[in-house]
C-alpha positions as CSV (number, residue, x, y, z in Angstrom):
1,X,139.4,53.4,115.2
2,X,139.3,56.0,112.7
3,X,136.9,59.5,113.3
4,X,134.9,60.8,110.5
5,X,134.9,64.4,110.8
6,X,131.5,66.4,110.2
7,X,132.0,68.0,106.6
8,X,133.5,63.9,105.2
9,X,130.0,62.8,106.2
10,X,128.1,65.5,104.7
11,X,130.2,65.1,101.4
12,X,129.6,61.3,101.5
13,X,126.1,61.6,102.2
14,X,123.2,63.1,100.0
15,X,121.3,65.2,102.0
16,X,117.6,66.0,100.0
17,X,117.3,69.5,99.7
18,X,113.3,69.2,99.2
19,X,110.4,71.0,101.0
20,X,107.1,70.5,100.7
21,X,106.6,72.5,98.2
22,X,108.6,69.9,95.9
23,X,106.9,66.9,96.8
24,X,103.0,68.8,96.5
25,X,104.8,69.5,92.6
26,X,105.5,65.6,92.4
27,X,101.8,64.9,92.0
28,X,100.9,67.6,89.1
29,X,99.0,69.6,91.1
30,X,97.3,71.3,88.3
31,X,96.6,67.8,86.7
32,X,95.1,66.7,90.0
33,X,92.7,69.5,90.3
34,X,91.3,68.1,86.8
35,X,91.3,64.8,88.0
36,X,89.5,65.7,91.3
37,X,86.5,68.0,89.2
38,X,85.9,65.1,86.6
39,X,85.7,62.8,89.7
40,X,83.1,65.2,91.4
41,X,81.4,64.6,88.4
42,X,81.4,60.9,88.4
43,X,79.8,60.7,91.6
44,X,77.3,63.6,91.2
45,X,75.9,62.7,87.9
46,X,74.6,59.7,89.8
47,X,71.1,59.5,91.1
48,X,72.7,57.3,94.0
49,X,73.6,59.4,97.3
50,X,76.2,58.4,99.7
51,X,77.5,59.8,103.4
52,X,79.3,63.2,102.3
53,X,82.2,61.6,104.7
54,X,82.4,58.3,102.0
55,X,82.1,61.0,99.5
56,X,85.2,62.9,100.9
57,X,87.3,60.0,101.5
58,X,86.8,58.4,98.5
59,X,87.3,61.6,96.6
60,X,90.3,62.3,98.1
61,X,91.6,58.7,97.6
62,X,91.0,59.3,93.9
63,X,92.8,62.9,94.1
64,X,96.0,61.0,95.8
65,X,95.8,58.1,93.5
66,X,96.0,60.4,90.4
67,X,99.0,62.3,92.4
68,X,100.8,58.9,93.0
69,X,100.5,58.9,89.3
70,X,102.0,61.9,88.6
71,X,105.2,60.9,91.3
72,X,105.9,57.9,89.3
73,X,105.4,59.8,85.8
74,X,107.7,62.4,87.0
75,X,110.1,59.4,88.5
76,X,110.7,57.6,85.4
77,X,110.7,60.6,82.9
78,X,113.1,62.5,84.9
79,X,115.9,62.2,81.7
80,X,113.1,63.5,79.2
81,X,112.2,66.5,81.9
82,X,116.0,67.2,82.1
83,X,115.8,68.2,78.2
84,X,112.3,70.0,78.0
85,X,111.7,73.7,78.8
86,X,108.5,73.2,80.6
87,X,109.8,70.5,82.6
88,X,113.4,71.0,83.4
89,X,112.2,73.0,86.6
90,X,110.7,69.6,87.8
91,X,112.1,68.5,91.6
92,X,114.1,65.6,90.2
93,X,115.9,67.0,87.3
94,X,116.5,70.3,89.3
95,X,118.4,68.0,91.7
96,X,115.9,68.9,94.6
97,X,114.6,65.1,94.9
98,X,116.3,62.5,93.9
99,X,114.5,59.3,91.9
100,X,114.7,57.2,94.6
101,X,112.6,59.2,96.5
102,X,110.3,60.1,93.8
103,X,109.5,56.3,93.5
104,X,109.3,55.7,96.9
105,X,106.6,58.4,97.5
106,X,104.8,57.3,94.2
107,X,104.6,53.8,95.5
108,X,103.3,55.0,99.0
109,X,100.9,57.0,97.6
110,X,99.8,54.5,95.3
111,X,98.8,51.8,97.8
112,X,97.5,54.4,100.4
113,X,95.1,55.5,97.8
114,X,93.9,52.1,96.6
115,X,93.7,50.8,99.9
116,X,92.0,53.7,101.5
117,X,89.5,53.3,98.7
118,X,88.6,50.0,99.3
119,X,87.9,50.3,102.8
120,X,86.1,53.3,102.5
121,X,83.9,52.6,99.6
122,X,84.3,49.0,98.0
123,X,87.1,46.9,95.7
124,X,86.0,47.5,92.4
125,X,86.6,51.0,92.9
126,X,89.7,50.4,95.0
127,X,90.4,48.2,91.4
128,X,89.6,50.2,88.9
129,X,91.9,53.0,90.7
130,X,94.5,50.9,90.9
131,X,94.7,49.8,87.4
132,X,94.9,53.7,86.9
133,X,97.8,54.0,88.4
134,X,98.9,50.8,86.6
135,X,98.3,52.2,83.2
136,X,99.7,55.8,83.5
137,X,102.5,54.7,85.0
138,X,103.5,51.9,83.3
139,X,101.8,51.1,80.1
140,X,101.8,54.7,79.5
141,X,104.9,56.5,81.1
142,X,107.5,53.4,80.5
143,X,105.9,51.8,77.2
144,X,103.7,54.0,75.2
145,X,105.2,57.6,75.9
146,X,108.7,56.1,73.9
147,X,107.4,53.9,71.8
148,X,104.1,55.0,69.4
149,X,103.1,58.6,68.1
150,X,99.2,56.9,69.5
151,X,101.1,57.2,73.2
152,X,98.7,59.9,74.5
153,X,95.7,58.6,72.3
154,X,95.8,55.1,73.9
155,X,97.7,56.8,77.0
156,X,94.7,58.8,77.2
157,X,92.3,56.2,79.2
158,X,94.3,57.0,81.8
159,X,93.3,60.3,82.1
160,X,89.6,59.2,81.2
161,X,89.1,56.9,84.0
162,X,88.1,59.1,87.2
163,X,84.5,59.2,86.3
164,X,83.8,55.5,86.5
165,X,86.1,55.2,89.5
166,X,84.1,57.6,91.4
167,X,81.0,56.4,90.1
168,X,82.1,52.7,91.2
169,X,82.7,54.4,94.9
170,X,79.0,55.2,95.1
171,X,77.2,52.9,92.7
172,X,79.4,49.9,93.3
173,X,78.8,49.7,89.6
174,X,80.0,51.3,86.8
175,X,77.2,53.1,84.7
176,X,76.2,54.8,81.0
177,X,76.9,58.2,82.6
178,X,79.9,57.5,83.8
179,X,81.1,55.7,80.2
180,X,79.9,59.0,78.3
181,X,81.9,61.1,80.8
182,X,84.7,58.9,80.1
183,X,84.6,59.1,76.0
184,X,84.3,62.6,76.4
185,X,87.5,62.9,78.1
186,X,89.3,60.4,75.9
187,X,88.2,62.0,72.4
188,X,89.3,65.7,74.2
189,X,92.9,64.6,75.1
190,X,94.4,64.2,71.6
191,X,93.5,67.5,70.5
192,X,94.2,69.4,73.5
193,X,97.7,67.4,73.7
194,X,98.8,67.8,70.0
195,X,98.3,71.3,70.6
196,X,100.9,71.3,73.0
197,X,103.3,69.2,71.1
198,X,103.3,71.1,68.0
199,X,104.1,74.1,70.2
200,X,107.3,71.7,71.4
201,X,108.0,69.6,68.8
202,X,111.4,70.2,68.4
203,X,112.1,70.2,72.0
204,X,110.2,66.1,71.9
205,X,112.4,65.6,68.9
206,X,115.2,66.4,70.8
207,X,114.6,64.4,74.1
208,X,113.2,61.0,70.9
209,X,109.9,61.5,72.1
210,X,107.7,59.9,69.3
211,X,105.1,62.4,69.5
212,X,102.4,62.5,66.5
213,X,104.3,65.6,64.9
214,X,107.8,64.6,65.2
215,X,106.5,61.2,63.7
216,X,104.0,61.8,61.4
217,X,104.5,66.0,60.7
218,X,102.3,68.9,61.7
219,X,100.0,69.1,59.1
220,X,98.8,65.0,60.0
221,X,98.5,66.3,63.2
222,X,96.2,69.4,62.7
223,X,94.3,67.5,60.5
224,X,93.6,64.6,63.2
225,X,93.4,67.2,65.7
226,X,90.3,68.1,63.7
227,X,88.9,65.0,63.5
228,X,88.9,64.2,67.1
229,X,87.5,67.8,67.9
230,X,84.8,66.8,65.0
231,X,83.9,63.9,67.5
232,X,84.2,65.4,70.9
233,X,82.0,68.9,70.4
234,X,78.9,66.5,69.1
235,X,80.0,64.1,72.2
236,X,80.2,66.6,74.7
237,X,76.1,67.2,74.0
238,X,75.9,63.8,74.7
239,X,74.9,63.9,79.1
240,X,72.0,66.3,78.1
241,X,70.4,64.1,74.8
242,X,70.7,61.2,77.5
243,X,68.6,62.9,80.8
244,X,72.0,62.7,82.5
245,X,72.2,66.1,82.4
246,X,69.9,69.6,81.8
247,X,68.9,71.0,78.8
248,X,71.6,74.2,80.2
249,X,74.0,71.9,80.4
250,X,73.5,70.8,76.8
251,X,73.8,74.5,75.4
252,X,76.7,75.4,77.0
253,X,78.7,72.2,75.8
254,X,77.0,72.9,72.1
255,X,78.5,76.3,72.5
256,X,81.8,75.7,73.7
257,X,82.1,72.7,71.4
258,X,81.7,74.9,68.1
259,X,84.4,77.3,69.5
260,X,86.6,74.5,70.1
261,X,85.8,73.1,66.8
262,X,86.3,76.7,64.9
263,X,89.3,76.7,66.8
264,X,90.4,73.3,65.3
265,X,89.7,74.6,62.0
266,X,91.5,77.5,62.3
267,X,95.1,75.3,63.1
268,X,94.2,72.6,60.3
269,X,93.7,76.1,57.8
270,X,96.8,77.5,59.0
271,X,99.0,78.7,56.1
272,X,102.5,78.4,57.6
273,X,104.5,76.8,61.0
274,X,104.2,80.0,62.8
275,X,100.2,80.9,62.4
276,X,99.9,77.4,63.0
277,X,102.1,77.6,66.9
278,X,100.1,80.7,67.2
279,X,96.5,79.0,66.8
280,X,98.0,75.4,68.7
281,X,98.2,77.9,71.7
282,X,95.0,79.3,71.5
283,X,93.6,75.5,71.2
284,X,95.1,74.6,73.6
285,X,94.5,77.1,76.0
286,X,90.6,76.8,75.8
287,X,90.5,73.0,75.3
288,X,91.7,73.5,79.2
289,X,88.4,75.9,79.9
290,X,86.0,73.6,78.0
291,X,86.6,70.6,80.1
292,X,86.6,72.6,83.1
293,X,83.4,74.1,81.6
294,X,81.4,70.8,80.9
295,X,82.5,68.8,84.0
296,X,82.3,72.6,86.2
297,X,78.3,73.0,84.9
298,X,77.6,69.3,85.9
299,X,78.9,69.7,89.6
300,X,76.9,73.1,90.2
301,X,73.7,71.8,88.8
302,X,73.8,68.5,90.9
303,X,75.1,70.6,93.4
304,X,71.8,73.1,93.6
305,X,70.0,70.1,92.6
306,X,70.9,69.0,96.3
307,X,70.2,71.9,98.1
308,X,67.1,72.5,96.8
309,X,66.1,68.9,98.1
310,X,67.7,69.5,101.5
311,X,65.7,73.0,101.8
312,X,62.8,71.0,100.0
């Protein structure tokens, strides 16, 4: 019988080099904390109250569901990563996680969530996340991302859809405010994307990445970046013109919807390729602060709204 001596096995043998730290970086982290604030909002913008511990749970399910997401994302795109600046950092094309493991934590995480949701809350919630997961990961990540320059417009639902599942964990319904939350997000993600992609286009072009300027040039894509901000800043009034949210709340989005939109005129106006990177940044860059904005004012009125009726 032959021995196999301590170094053959170690060669033989992969041995993950991953901490913690690598796997929390699977779920897009800073894409979770998005996900778990426009959530917040789903279920506070409700007149419906549930047990803060349902609240939790399900909120957290939501969080982990969007995280599962991101694992799976990360899984499958690991060859585009492996050619992108911003991305080649990522645990699997580093080398510290290998896909396997990426897939198999996705897929954990993915029926944890849902099923956690379920039982915690109700199905259609449980269902709604699900097909979440369904659509970023699939329809989005494997089909759309490769296919169409429309990838993150249609891809975009997927980012949309936390509202109506958290409103579907305390309503058992899904409602107007939670629909207007979602078109909100929906018409903000092509601008604030494009941004992006201009800024990389030649790095997309590189890794055949159909994105709307590779396919269609820059100056299509300021100008429909434009067009969708012309949409959103009148949308993102929209809670406040409905009673879902206060007349403060309607201000502020007026507000940071004209910036956004002078900001969107500034990149569509831009005279060459290099004002135009300059002012995608910019964009970009605040397009991140006015979601946060909208969706931060609606959780800290509901928020006093609640303590006031505690104290009351």
């Amino acid at each position: 019988m032959s021995l196999v001596s301590g170094q053959e096995f170690h060669d033989s043998v992969h041995i993950s080099s991953a901490g913690p730290r690598d796997y929390f970086a699977l779920l897009k982290p800073r894409v979770m904390s998005l996900v778990v604030l426009t959530a917040l909002a789903g279920m506070m913008i409700e007149p419906v109250r549930v047990h803060p511990l349902v609240g939790f749970v399900s909120l957290l399910a939501i969080a982990v569901g969007a995280g599962a997401s991101g694992a799976l994302n990360m899984w499958y795109d690991a060859d585009i990563d492996a050619l992108m600046s911003r991305t080649t950092s990522r645990p699997i094309p580093s080398g510290r996680i290998q896909p396997g493991e990426a897939l198999g934590f996705g897929l954990t995480l993915s029926a944890f969530s849902v099923l956690t949701l379920g039982l915690v809350s109700n199905w259609l919630a449980a269902g709604l996340l699900a097909f979440t997961i369904f659509f970023y990961a699939v329809i989005y990540t494997m089909w759309l991302k490769r296919w169409t320059p429309q990838n993150i417009v249609i891809g975009g639902a997927a980012g949309a859809l936390p509202p109506v599942v958290a409103c579907a964990a305390v309503t058992g319904s899904v409602s107007l405010a939670s629909l207007v939350l979602f078109a909100i997000i929906f018409i903000w993600t092509p601008p604030h994307f494009w941004a992006l992609a201009i800024a990389k286009a030649d790095e997309y072009g590189r890794a055949g990445v159909p994105m709307m300027p590779n396919a269609k040039g820059e100056k299509r894509t300021r100008l429909e970046m434009l067009l969708y901000t012309c949409l959103m800043a009148p949308l993102g009034v929209a809670p406040a013109l409905l009673g879902q949210a206060s007349v403060a709340y309607g201000v502020i989005a007026a507000l940071a919807g004209a910036f956004m939109l002078k900001l969107a005129i500034t990149v569509w106006r831009a005279p060459n390729a290099q004002a135009a990177d300059r002012d995608c940044k910019k964009l970009f860059g605040f397009s991140i602060l006015y979601l946060f904005l909208l969706f931060g004012v609606i959780v800290i009125e509901n928020t006093i709204g609640t303590i006031l009726r505690v104290m009351g």
